[in-house]
PDB file of N, CA, C and O in Angstrom:
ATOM      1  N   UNK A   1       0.823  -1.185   0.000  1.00  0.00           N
ATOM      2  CA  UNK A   1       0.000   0.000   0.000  1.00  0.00           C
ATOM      3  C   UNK A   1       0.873   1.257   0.000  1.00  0.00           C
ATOM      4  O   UNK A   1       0.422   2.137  -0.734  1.00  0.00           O
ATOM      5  N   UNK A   2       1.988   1.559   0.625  1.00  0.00           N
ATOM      6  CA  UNK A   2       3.253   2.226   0.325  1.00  0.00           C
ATOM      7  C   UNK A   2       3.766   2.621  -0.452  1.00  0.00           C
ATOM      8  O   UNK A   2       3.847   3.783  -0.851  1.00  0.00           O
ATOM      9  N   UNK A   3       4.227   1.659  -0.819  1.00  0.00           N
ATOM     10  CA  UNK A   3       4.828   1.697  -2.295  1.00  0.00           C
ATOM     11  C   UNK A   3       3.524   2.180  -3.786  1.00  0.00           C
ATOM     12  O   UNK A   3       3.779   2.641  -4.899  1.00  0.00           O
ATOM     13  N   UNK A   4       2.396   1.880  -3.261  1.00  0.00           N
ATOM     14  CA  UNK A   4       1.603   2.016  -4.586  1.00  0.00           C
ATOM     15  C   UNK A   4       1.122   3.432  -4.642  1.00  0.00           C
ATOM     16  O   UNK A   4       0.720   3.860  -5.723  1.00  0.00           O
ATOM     17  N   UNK A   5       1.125   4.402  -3.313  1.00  0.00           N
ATOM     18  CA  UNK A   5       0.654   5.502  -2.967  1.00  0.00           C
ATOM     19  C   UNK A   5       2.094   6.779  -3.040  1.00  0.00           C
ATOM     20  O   UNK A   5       2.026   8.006  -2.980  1.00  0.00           O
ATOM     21  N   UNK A   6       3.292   5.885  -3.185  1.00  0.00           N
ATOM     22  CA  UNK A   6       4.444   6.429  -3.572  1.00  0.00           C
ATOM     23  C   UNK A   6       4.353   6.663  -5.261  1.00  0.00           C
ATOM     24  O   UNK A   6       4.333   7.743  -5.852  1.00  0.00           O
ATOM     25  N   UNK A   7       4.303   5.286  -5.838  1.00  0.00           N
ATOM     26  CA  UNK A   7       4.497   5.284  -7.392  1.00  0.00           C
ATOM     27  C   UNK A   7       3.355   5.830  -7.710  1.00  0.00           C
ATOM     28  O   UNK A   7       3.503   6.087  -8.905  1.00  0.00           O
ATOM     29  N   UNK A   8       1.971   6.282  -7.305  1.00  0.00           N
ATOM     30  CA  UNK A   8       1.314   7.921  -8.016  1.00  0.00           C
ATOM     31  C   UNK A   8       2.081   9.260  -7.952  1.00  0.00           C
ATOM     32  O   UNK A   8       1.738  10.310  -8.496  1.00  0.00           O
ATOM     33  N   UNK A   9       3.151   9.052  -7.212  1.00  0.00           N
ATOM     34  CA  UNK A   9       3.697  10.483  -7.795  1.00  0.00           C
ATOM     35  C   UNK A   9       5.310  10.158  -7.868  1.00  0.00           C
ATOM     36  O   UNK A   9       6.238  10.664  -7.236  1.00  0.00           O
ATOM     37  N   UNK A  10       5.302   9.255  -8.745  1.00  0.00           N
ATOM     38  CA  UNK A  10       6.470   8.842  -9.407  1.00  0.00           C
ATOM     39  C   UNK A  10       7.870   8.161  -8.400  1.00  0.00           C
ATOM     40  O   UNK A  10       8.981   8.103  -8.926  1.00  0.00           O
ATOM     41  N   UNK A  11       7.708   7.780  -7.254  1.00  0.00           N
ATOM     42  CA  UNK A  11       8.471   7.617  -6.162  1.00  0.00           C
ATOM     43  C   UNK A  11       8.921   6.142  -5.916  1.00  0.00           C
ATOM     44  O   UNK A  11       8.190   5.205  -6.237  1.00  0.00           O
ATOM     45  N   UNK A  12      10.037   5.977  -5.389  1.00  0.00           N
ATOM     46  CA  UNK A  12       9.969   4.190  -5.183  1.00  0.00           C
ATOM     47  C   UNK A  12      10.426   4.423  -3.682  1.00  0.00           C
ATOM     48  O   UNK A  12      11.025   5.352  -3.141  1.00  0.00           O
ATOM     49  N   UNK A  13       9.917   3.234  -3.220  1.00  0.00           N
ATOM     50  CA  UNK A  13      10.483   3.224  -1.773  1.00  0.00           C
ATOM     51  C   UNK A  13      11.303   1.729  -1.762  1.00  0.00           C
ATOM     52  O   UNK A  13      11.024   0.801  -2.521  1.00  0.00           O
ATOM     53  N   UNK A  14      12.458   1.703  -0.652  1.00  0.00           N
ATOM     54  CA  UNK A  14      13.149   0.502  -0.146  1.00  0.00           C
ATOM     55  C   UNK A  14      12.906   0.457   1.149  1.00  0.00           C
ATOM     56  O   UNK A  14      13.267   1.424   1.819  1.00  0.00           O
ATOM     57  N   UNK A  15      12.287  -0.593   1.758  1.00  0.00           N
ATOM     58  CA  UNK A  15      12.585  -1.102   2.973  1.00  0.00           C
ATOM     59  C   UNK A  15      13.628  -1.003   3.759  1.00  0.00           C
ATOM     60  O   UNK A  15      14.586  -1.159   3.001  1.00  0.00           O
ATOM     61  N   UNK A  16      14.015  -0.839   4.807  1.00  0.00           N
ATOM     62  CA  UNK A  16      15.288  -0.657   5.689  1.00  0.00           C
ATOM     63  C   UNK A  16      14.787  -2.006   6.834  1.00  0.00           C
ATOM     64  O   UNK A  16      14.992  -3.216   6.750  1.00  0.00           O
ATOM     65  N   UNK A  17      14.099  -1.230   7.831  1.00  0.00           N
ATOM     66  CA  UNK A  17      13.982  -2.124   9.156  1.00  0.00           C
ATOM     67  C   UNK A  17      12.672  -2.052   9.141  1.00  0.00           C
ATOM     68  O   UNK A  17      12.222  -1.022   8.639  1.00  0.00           O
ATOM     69  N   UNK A  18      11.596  -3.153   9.701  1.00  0.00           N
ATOM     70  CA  UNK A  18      10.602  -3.103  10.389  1.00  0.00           C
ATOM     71  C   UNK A  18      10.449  -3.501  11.314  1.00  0.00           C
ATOM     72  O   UNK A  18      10.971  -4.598  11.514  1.00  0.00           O
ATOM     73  N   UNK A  19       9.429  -2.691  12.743  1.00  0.00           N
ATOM     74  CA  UNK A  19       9.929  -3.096  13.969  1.00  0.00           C
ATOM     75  C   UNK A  19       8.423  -3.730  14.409  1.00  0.00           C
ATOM     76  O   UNK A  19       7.396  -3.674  13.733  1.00  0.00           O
ATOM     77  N   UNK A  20       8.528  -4.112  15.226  1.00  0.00           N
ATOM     78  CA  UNK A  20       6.847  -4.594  15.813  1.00  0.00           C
ATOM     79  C   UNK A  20       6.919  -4.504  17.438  1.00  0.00           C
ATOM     80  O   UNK A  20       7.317  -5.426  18.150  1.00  0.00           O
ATOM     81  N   UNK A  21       6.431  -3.138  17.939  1.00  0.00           N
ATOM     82  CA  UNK A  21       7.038  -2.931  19.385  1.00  0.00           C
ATOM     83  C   UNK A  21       4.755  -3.019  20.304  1.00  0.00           C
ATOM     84  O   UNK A  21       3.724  -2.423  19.989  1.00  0.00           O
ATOM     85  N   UNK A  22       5.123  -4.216  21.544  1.00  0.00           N
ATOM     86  CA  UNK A  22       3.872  -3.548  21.793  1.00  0.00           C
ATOM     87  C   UNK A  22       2.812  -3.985  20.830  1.00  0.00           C
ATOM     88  O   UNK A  22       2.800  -5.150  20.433  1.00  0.00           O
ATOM     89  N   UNK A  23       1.860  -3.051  20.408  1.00  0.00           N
ATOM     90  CA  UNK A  23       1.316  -2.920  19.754  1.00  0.00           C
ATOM     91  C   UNK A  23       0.632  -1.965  17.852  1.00  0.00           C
ATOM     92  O   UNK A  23      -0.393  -1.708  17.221  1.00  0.00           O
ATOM     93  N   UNK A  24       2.175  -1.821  17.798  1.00  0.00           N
ATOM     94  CA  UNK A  24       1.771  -0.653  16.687  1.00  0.00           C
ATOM     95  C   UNK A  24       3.066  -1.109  15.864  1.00  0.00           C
ATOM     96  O   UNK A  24       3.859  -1.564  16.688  1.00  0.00           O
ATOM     97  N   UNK A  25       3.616  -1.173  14.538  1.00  0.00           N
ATOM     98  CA  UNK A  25       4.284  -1.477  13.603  1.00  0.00           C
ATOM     99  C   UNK A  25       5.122  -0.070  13.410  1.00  0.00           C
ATOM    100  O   UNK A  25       4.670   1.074  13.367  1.00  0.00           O
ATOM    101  N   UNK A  26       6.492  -0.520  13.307  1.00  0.00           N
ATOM    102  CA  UNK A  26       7.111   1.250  12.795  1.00  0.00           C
ATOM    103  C   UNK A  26       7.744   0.816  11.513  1.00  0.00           C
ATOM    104  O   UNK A  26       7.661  -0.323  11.053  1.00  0.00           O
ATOM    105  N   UNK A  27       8.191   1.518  11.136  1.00  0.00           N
ATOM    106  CA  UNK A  27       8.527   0.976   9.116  1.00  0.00           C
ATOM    107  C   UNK A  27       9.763   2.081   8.999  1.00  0.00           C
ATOM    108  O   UNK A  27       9.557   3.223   9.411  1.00  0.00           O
ATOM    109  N   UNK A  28      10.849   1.779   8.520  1.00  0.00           N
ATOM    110  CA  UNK A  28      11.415   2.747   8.387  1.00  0.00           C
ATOM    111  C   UNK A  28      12.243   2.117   6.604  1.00  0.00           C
ATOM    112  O   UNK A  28      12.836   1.092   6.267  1.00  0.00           O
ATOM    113  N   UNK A  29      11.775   3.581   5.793  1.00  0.00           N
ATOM    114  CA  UNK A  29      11.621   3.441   4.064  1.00  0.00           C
ATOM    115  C   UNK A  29      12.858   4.541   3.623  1.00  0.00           C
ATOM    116  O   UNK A  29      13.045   5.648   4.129  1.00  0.00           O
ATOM    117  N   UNK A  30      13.291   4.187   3.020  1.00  0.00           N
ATOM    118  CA  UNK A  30      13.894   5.247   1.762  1.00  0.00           C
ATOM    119  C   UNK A  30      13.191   5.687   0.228  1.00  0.00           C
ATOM    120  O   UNK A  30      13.003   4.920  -0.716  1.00  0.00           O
ATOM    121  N   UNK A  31      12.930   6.876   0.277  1.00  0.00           N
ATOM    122  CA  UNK A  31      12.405   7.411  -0.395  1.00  0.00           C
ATOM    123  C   UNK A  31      12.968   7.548  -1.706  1.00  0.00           C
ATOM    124  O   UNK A  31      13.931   8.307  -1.592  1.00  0.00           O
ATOM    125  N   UNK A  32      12.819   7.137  -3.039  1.00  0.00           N
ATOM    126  CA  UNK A  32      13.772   7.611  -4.102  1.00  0.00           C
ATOM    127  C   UNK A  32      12.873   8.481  -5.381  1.00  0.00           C
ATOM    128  O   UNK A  32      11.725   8.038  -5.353  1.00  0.00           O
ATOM    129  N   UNK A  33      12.969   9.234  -6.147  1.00  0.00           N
ATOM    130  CA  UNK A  33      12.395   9.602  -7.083  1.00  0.00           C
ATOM    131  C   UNK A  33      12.876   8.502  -8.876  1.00  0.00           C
ATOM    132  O   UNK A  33      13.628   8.975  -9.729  1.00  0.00           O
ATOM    133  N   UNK A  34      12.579   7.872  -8.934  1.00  0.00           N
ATOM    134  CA  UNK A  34      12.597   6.813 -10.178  1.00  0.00           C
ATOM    135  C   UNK A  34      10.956   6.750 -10.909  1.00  0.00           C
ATOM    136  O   UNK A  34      10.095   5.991 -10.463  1.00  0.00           O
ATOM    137  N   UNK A  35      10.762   7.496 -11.856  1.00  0.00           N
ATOM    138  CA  UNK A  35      10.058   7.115 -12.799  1.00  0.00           C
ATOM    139  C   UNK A  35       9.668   5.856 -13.263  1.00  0.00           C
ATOM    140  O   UNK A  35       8.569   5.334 -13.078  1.00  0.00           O
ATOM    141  N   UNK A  36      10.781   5.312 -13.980  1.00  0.00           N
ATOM    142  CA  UNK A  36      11.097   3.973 -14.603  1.00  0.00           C
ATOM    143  C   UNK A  36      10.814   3.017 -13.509  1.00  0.00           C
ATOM    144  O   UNK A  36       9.851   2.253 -13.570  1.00  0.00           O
ATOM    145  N   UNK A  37      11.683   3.045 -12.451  1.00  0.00           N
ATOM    146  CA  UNK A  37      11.424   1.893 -11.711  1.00  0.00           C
ATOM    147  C   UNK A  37       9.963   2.061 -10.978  1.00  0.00           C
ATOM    148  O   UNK A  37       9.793   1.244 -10.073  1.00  0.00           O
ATOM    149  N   UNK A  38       8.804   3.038 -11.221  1.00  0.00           N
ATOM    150  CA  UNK A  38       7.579   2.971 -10.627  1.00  0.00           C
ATOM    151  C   UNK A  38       7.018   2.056 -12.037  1.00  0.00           C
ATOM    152  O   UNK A  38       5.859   1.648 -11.961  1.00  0.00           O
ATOM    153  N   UNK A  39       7.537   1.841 -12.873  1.00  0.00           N
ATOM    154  CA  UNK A  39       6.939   0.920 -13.963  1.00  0.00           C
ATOM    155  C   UNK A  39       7.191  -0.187 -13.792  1.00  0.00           C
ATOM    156  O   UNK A  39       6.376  -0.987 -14.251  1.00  0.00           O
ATOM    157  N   UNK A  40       8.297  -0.692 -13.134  1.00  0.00           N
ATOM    158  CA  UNK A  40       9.102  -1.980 -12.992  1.00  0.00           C
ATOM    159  C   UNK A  40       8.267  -2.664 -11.704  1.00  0.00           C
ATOM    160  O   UNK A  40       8.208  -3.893 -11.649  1.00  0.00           O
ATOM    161  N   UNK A  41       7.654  -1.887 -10.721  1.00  0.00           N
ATOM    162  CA  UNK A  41       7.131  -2.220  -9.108  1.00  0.00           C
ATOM    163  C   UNK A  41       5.712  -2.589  -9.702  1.00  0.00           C
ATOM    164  O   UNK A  41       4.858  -2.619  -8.816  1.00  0.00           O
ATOM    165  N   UNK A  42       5.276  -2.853 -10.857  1.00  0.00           N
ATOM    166  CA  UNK A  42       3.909  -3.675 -10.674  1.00  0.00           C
ATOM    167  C   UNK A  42       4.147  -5.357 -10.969  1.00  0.00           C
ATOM    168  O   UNK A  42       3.358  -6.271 -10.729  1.00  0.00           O
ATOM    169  N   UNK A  43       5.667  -5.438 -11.640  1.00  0.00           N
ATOM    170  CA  UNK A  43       6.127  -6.911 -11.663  1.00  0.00           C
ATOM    171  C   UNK A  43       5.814  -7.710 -10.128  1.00  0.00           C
ATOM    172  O   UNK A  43       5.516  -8.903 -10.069  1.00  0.00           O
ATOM    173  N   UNK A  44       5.958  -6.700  -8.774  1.00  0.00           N
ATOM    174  CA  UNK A  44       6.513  -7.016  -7.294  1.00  0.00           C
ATOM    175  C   UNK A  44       5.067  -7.493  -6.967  1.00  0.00           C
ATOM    176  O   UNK A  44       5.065  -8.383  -6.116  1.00  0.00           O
ATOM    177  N   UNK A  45       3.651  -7.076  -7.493  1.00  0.00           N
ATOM    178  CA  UNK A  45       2.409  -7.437  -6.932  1.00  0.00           C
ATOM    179  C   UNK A  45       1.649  -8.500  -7.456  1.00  0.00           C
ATOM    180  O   UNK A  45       1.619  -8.719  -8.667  1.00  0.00           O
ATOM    181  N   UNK A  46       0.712  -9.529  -6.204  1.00  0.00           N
ATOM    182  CA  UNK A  46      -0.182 -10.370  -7.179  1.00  0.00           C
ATOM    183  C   UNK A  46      -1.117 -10.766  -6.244  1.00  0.00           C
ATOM    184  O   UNK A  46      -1.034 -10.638  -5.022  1.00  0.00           O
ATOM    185  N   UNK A  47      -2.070 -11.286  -6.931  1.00  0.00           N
ATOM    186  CA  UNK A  47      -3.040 -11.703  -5.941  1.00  0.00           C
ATOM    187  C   UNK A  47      -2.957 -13.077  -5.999  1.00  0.00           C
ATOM    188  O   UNK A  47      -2.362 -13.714  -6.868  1.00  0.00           O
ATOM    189  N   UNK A  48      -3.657 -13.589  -4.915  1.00  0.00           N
ATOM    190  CA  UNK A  48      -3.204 -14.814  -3.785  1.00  0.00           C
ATOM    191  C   UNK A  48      -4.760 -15.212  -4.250  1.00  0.00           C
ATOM    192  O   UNK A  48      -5.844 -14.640  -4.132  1.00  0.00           O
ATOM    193  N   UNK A  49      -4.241 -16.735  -4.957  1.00  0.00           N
ATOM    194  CA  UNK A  49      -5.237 -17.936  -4.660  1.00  0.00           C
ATOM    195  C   UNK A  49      -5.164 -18.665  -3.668  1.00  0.00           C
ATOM    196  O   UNK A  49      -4.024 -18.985  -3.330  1.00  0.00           O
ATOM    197  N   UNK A  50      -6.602 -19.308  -2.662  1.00  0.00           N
ATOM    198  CA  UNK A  50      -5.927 -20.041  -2.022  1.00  0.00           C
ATOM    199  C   UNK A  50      -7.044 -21.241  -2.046  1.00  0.00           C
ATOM    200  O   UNK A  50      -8.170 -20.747  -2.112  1.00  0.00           O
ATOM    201  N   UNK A  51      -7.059 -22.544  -2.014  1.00  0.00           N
ATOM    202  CA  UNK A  51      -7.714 -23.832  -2.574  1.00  0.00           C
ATOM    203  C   UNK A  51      -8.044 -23.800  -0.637  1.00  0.00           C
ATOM    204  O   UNK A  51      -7.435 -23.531   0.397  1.00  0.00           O
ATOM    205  N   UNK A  52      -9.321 -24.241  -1.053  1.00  0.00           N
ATOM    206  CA  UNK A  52     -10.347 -24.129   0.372  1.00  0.00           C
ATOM    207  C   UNK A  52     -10.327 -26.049   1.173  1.00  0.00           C
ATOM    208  O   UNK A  52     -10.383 -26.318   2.373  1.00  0.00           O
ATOM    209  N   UNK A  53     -10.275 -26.599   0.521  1.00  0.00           N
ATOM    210  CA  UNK A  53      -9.782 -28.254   0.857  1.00  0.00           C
ATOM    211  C   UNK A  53      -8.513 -28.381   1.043  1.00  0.00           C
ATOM    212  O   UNK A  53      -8.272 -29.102   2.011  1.00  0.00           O
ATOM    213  N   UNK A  54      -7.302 -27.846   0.344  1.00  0.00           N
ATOM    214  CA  UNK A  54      -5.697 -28.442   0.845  1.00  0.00           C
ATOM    215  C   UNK A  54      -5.285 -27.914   1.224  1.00  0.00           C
ATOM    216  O   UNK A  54      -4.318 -28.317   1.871  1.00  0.00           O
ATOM    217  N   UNK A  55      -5.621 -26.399   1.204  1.00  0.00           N
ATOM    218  CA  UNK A  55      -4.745 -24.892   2.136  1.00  0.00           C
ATOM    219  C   UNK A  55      -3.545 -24.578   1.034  1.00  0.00           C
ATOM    220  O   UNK A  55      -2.917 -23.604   1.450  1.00  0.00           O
ATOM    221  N   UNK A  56      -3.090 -24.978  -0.020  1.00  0.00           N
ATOM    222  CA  UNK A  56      -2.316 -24.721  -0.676  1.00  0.00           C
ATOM    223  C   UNK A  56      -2.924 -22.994  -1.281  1.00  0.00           C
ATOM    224  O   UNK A  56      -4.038 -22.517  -1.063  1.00  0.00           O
ATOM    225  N   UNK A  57      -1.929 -22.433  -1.963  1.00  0.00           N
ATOM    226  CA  UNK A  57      -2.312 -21.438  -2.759  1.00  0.00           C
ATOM    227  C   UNK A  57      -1.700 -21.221  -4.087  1.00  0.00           C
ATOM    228  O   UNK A  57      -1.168 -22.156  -4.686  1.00  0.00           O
ATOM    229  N   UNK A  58      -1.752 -20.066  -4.555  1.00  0.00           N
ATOM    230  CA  UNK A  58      -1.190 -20.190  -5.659  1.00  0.00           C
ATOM    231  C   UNK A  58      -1.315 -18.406  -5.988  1.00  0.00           C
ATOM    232  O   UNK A  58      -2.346 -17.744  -5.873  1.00  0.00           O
ATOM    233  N   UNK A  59       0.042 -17.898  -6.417  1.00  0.00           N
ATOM    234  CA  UNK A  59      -0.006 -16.445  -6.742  1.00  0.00           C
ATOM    235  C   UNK A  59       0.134 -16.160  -8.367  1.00  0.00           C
ATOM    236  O   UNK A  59       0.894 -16.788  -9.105  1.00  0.00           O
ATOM    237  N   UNK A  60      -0.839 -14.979  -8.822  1.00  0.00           N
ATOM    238  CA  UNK A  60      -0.906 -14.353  -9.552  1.00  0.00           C
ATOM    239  C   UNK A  60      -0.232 -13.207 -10.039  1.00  0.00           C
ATOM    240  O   UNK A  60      -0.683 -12.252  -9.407  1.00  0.00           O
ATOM    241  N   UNK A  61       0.721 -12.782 -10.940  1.00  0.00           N
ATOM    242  CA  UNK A  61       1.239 -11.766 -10.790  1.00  0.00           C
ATOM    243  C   UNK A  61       0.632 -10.362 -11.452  1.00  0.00           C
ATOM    244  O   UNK A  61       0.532 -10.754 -12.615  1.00  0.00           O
ATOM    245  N   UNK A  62       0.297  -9.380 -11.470  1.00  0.00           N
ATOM    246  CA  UNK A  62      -0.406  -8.708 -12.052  1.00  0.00           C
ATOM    247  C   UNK A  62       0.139  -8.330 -13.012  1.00  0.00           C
ATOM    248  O   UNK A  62      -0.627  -8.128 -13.955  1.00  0.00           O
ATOM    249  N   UNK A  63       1.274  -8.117 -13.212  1.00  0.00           N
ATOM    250  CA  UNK A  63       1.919  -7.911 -14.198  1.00  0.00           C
ATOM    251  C   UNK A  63       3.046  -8.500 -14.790  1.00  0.00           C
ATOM    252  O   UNK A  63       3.254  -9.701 -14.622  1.00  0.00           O
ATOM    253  N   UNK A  64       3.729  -7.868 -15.400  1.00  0.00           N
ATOM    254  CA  UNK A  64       4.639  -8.902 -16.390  1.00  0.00           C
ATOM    255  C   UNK A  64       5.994  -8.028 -17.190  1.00  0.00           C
ATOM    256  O   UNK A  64       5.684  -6.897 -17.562  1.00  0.00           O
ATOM    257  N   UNK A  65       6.946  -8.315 -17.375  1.00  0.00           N
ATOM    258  CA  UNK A  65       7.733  -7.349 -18.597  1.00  0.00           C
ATOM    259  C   UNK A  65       8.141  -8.209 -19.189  1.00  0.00           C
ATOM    260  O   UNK A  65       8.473  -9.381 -19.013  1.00  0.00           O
ATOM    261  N   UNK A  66       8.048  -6.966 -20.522  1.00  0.00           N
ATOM    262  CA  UNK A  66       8.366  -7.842 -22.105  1.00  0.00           C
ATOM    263  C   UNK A  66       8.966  -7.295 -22.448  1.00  0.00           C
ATOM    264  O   UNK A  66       8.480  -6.165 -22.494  1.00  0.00           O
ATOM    265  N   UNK A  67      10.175  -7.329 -22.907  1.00  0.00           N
ATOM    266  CA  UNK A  67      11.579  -7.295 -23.582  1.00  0.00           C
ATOM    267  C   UNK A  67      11.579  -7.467 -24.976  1.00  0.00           C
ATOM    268  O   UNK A  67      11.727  -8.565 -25.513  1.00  0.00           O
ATOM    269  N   UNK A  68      11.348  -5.957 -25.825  1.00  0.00           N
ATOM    270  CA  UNK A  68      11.394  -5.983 -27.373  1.00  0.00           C
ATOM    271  C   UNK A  68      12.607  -5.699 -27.928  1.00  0.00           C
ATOM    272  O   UNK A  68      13.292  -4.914 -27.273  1.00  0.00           O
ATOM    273  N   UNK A  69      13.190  -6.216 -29.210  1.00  0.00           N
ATOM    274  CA  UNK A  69      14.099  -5.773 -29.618  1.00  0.00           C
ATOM    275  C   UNK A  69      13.230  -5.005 -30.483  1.00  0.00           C
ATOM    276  O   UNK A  69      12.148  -5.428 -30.891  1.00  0.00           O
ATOM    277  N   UNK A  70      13.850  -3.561 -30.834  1.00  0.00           N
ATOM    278  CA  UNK A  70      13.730  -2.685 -31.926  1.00  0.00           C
ATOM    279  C   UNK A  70      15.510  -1.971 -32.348  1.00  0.00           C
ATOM    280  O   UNK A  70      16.589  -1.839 -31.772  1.00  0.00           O
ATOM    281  N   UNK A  71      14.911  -1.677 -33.687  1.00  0.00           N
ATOM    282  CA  UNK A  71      15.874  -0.735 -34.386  1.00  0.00           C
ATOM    283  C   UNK A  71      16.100   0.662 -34.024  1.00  0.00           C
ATOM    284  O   UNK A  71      16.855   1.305 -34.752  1.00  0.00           O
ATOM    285  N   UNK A  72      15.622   1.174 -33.120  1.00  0.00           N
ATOM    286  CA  UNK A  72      15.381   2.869 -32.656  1.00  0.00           C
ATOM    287  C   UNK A  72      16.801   2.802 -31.767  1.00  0.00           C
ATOM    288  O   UNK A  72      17.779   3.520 -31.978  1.00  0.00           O
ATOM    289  N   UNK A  73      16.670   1.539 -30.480  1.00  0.00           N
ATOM    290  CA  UNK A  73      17.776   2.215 -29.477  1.00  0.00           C
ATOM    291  C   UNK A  73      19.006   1.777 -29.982  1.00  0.00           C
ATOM    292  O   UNK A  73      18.980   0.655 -30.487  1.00  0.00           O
ATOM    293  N   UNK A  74      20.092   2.378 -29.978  1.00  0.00           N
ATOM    294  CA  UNK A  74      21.451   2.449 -30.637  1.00  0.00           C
ATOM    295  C   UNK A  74      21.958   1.454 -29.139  1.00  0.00           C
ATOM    296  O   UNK A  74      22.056   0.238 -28.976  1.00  0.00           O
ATOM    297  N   UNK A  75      22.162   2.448 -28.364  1.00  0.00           N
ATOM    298  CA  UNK A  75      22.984   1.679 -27.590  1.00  0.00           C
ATOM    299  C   UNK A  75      22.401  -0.043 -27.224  1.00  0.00           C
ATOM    300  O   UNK A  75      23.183  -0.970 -27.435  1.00  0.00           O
ATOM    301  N   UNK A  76      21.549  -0.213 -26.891  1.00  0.00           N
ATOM    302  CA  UNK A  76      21.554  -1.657 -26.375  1.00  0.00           C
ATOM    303  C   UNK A  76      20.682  -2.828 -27.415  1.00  0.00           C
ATOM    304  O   UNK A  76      20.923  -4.030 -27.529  1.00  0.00           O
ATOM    305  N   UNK A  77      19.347  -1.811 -28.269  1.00  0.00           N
ATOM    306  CA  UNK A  77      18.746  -2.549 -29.169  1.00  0.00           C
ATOM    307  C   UNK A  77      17.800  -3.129 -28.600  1.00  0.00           C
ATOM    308  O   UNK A  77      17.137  -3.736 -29.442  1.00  0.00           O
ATOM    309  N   UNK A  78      17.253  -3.290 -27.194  1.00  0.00           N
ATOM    310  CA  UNK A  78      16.494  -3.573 -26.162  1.00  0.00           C
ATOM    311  C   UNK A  78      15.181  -2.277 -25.470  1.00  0.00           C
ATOM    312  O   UNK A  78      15.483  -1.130 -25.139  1.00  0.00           O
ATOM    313  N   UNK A  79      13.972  -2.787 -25.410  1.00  0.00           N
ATOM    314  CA  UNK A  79      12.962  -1.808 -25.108  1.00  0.00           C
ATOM    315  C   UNK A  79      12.502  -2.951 -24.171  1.00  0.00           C
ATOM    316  O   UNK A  79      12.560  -4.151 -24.442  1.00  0.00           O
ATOM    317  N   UNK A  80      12.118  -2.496 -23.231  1.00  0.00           N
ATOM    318  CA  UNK A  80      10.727  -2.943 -22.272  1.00  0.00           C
ATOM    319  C   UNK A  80       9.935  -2.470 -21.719  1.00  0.00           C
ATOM    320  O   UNK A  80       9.896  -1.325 -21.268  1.00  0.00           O
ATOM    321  N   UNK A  81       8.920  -3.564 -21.654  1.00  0.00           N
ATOM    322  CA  UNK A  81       7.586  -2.741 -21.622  1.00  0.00           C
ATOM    323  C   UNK A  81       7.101  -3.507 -20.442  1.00  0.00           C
ATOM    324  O   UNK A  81       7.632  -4.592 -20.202  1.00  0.00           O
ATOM    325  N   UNK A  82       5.934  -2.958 -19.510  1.00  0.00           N
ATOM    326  CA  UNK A  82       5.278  -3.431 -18.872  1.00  0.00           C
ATOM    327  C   UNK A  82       4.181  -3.779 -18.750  1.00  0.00           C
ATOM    328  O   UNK A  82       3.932  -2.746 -18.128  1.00  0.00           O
ATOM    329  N   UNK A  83       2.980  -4.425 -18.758  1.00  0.00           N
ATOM    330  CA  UNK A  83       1.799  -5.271 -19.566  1.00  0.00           C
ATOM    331  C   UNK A  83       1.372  -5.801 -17.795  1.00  0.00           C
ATOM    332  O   UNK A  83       2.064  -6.143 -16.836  1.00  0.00           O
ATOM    333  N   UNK A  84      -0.048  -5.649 -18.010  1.00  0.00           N
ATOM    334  CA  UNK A  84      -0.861  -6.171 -16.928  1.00  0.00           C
ATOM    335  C   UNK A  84      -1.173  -7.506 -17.446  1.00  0.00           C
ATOM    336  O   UNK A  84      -1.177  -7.749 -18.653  1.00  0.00           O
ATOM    337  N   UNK A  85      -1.462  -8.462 -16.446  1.00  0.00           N
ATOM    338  CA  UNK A  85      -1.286 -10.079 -16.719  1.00  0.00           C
ATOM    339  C   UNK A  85      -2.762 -10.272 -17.037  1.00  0.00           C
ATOM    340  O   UNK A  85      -3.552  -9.657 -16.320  1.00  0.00           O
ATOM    341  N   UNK A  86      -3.255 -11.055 -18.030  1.00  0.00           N
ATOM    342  CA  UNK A  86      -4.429 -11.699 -18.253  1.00  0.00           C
ATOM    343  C   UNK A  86      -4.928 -12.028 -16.509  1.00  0.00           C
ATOM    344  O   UNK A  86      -4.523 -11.678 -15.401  1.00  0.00           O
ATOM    345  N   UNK A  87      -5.913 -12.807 -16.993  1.00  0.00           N
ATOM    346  CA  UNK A  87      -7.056 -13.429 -15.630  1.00  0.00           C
ATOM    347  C   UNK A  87      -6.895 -14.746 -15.735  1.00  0.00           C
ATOM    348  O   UNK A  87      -7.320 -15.279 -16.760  1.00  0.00           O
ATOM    349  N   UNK A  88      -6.445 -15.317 -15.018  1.00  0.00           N
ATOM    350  CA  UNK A  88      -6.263 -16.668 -14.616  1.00  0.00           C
ATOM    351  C   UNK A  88      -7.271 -17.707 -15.458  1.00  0.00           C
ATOM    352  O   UNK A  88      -8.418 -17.270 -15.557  1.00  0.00           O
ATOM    353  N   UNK A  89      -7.078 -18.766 -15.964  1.00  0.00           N
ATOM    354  CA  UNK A  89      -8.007 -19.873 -16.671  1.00  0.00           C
ATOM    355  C   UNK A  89      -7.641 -21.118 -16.273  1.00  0.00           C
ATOM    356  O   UNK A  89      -8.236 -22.105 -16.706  1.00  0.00           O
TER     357      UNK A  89
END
């Protein structure tokens, strides 16, 4: 929820320490400004199947990157893109 309320205004966060004192959670984040990598942080999310008879589960990723070659970039010849994942079948 952090991280997703960061990457609306273009931000990435890293984890450092999390503490659990008592009763209340403290979080302590580094803040970075990365564009690009707020495109790369929907690879990090998915939603959770979970089978109601074996307790097993099974995760979904919401997204995905795809790695095009084109003729445009000189230096590497490599583009990627980021693509939301179909619905499970």
């Amino acid at each position: 929820m952090i991280s997703q309320m960061a990457n609306r205004h273009g931000k990435v966060i890293e984890p450092w320490v999390s503490l659990s004192v008592d009763f209340y959670v403290r979080l302590f984040i580094r803040v970075r400004d990365s564009p690009i990598e707020c495109h790369r942080s929907i690879v990090k999310y998915s939603s959770v199947y979970q089978c109601i008879d074996c307790e097993s589960y099974w995760l979904q990723p919401l997204g995905r990157e795809v790695t095009e070659i084109i003729k445009t970039d000189v230096k590497t010849g490599k583009y990627k893109k980021y693509k939301q994942q179909g619905k499970p079948g």
